[in-house]
N, CA, C and O of each residue as an XYZ file, in Angstrom:
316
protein
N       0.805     -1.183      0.000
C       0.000      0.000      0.000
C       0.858      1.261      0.000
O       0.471      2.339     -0.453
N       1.931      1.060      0.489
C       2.464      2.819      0.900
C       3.413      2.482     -0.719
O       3.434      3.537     -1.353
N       3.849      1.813     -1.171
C       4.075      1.735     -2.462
C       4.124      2.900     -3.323
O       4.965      3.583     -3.908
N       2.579      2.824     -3.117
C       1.702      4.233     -4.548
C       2.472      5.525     -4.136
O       2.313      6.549     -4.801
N       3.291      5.504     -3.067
C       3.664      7.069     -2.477
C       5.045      6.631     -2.611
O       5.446      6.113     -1.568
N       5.881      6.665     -3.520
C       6.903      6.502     -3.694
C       7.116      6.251     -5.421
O       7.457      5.327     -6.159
N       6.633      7.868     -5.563
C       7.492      7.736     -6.993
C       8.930      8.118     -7.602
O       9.312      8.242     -8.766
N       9.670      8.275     -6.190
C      11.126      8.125     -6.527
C      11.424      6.466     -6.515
O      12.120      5.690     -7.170
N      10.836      6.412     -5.804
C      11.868      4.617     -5.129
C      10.583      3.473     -5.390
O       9.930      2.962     -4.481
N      10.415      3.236     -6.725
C       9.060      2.025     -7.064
C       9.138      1.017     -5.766
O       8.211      0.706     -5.018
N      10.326      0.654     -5.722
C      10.446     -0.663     -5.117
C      12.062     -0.628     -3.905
O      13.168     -1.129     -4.107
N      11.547      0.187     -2.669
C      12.662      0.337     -1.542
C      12.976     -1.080     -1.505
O      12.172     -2.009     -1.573
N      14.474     -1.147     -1.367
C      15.053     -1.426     -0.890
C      15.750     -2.180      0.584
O      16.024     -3.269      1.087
N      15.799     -0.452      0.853
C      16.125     -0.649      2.490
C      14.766     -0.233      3.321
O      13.925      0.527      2.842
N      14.663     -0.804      4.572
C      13.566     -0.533      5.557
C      14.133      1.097      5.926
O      13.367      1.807      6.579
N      15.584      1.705      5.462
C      15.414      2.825      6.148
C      14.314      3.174      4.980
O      13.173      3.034      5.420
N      14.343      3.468      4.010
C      14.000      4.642      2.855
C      12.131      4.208      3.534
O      11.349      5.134      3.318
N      11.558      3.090      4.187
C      10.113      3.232      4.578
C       9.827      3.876      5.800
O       8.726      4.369      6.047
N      10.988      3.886      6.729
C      10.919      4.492      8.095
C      11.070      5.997      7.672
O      10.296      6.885      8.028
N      12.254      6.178      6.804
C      12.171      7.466      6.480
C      10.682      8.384      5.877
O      10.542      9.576      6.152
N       9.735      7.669      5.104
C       8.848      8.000      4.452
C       7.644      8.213      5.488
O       6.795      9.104      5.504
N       7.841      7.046      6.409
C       6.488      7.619      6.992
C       6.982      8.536      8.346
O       6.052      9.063      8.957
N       8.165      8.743      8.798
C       8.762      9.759      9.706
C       8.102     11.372      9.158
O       7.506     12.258      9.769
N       8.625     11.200      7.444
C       8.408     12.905      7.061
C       6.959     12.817      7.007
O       6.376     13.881      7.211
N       6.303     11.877      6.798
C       4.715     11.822      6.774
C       3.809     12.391      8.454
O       2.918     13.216      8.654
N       4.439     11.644      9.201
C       4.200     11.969     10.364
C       4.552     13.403     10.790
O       3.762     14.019     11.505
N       5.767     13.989     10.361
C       6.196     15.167     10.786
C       5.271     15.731      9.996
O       4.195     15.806     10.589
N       5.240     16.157      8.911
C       4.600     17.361      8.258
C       3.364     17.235      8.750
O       2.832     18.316      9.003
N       2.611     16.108      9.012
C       1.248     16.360      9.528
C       1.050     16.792     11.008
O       0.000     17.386     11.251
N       2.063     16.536     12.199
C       2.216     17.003     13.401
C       2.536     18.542     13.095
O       1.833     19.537     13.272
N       3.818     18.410     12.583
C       4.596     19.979     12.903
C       3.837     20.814     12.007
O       3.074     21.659     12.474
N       3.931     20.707     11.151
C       3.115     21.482     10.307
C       1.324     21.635     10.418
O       0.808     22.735     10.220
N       0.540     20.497     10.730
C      -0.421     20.508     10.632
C      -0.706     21.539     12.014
O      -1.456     22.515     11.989
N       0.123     21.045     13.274
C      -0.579     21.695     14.463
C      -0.005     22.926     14.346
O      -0.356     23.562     15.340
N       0.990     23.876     13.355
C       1.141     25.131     13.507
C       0.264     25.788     12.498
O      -0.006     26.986     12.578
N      -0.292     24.827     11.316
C      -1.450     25.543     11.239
C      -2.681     26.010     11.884
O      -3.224     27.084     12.141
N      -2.871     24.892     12.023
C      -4.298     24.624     12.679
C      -3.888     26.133     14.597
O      -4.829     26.604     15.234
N      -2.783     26.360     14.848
C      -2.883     27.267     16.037
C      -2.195     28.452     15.206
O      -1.399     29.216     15.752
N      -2.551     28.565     13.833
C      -2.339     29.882     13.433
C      -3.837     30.173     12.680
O      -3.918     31.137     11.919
N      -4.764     29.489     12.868
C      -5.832     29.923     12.209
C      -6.953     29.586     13.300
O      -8.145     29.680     13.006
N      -6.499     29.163     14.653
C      -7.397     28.958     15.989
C      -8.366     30.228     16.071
O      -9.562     30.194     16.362
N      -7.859     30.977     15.860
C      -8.745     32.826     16.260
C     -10.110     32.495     15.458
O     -11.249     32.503     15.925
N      -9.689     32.186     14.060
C     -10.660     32.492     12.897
C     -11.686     31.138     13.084
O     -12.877     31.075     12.781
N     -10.876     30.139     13.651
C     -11.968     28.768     13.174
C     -12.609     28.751     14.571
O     -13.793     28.506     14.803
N     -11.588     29.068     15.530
C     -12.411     28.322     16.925
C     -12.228     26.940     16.931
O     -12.843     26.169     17.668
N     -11.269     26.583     16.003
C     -10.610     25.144     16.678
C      -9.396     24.962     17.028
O      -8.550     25.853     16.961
N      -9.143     23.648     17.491
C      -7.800     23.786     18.243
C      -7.792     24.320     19.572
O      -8.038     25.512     19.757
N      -7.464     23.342     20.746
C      -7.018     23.450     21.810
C      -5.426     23.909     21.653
O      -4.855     23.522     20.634
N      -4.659     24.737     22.635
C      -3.430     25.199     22.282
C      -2.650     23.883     23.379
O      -1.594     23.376     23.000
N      -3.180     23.516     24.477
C      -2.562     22.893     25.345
C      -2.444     21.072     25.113
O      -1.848     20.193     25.735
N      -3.370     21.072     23.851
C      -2.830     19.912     23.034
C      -2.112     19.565     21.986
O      -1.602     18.474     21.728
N      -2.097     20.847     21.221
C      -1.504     21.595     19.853
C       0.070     21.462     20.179
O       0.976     20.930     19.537
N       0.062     22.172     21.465
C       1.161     22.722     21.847
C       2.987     21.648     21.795
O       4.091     21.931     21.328
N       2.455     20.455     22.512
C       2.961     19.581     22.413
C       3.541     18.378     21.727
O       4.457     17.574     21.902
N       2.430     18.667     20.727
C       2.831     17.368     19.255
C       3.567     18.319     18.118
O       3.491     17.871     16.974
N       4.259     19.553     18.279
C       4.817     20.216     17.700
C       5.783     20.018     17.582
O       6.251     19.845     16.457
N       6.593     19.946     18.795
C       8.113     18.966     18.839
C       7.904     17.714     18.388
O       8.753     17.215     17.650
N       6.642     16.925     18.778
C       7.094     15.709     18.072
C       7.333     15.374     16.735
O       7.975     14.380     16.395
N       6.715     16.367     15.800
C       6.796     16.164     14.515
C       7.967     16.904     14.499
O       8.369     16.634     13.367
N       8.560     17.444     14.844
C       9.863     17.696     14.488
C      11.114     16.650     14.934
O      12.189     16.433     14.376
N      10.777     16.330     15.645
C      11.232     14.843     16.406
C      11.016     13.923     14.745
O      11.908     13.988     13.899
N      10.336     13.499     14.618
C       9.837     13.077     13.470
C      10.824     12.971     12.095
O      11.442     12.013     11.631
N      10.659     14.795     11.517
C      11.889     15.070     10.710
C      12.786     14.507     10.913
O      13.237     13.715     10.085
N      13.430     14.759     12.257
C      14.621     14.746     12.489
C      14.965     12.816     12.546
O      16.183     12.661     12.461
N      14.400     11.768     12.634
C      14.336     10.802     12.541
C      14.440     10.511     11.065
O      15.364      9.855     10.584
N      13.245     11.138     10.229
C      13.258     10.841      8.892
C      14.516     11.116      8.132
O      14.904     10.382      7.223
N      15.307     12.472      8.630
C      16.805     12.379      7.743
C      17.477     11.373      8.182
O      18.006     10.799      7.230
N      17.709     10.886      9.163
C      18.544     10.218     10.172
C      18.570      9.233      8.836
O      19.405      9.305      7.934
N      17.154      8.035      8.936
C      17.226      7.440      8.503
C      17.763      7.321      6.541
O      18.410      6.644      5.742
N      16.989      8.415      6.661
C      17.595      8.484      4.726
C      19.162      8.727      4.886
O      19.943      8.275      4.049
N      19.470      9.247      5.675
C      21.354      8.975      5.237
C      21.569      7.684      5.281
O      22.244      7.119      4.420
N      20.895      6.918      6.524
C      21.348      5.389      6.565
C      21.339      4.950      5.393
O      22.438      4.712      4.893
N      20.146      4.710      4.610
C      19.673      4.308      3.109
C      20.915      5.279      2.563
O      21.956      4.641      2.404
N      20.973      6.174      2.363
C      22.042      6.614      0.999
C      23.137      5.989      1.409
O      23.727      5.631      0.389
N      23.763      5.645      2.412
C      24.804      5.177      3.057
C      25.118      3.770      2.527
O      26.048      3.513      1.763
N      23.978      2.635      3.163
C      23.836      1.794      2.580
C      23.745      1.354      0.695
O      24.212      0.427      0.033
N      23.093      2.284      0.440
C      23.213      2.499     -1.120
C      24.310      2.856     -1.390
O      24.493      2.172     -2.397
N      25.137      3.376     -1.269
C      26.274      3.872     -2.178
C      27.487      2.768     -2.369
O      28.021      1.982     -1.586
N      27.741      3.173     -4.257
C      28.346      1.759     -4.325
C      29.675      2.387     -4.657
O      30.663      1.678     -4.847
């Protein structure tokens, strides 16, 4: 299934290049999603900040996992 989302890499390889994929997946939807969603709190009236607040680092946590791992994979890849 996660396949279809990988039109660089048809067919990974290494388990990093899938850890890596769903790390940046996870991040952009944490880090990014919850600094949207508490930059448009005023206008919508959604979003708690004291739950927002916290999964912000984790998706950056996240990123920071997802490069980790893609160096492993380029690492491993390089011939």
């Amino acid at each position: 299934m996660l396949c279809y989302f990988y039109p660089l890499f048809p067919g990974p390889r290494h388990n990093s290049i899938k850890v890596s994929f769903i790390a940046f997946l996870i991040g952009i939807l944490f880090f990014s999603g919850s600094l949207y969603i508490l930059s448009v709190r005023e206008i919508t009236g959604v979003g708690n900040p004291s739950i927002l607040g916290p999964i912000t680092p984790l998706g950056g946590l996240s990123f920071i996992i997802g490069w980790v791992a893609l160096f492993i994979a380029a690492l491993k890849n390089k011939s």
